[in-house]
C-alpha positions as CSV (number, residue, x, y, z in Angstrom):
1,X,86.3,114.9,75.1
2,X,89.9,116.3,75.1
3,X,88.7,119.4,77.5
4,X,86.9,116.5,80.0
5,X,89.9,114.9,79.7
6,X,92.9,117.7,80.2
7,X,90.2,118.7,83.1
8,X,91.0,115.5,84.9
9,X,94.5,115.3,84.3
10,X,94.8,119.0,86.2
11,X,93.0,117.9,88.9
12,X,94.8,114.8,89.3
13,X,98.2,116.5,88.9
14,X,96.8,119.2,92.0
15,X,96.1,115.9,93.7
16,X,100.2,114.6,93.5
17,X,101.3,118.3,94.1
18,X,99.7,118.7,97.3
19,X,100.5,115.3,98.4
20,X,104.1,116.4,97.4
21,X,103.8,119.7,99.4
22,X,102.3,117.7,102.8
23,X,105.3,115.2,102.2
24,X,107.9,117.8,102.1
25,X,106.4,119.4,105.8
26,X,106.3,116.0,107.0
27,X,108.2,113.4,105.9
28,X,106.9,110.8,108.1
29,X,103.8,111.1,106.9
30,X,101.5,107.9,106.2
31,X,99.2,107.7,103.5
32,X,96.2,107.9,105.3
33,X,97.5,110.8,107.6
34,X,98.2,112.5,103.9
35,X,94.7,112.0,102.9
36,X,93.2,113.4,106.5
37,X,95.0,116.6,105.8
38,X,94.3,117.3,102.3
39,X,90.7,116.7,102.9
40,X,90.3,118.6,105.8
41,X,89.9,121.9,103.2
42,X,86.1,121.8,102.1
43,X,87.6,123.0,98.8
44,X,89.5,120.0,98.3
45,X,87.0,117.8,99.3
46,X,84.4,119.8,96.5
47,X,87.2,118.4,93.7
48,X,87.5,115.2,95.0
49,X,83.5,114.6,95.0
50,X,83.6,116.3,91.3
51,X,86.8,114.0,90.5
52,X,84.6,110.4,91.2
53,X,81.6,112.2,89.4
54,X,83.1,113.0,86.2
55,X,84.9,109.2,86.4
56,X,81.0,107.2,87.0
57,X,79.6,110.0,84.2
58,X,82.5,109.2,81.5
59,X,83.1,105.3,82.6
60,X,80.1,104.1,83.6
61,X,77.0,106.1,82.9
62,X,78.4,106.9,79.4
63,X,78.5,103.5,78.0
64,X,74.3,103.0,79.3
65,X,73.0,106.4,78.4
């Protein structure tokens, strides 16, 4: 539970970093123009998929299974 856990607090740390790093280049930046550009890597979009999967597996699959 505490590995899941740290797991998802890294990735969501990565998540505020690179939105920090876009906002620094840009500061005009809108949230949704934020969003296009981090998920225009294929890598990024593999975590986010991974991200909402572990969340539906731990909080609500978990509970039924």
């Amino acid at each position: 539970m505490i590995v899941s856990t740290a797991f998802f607090l890294l990735c969501a740390a990565s998540l505020v970093l690179a939105s920090w790093r876009i906002r620094l280049r840009d500061p005009e930046a809108t949230v949704t123009e934020l969003f296009d550009r981090l998920l225009a890597d294929r890598s990024v979009r593999i975590a986010v998929i991974v991200v909402w999967w572990w969340l539906g597996w731990h909080f609500l699959a978990g509970q039924t299974l």
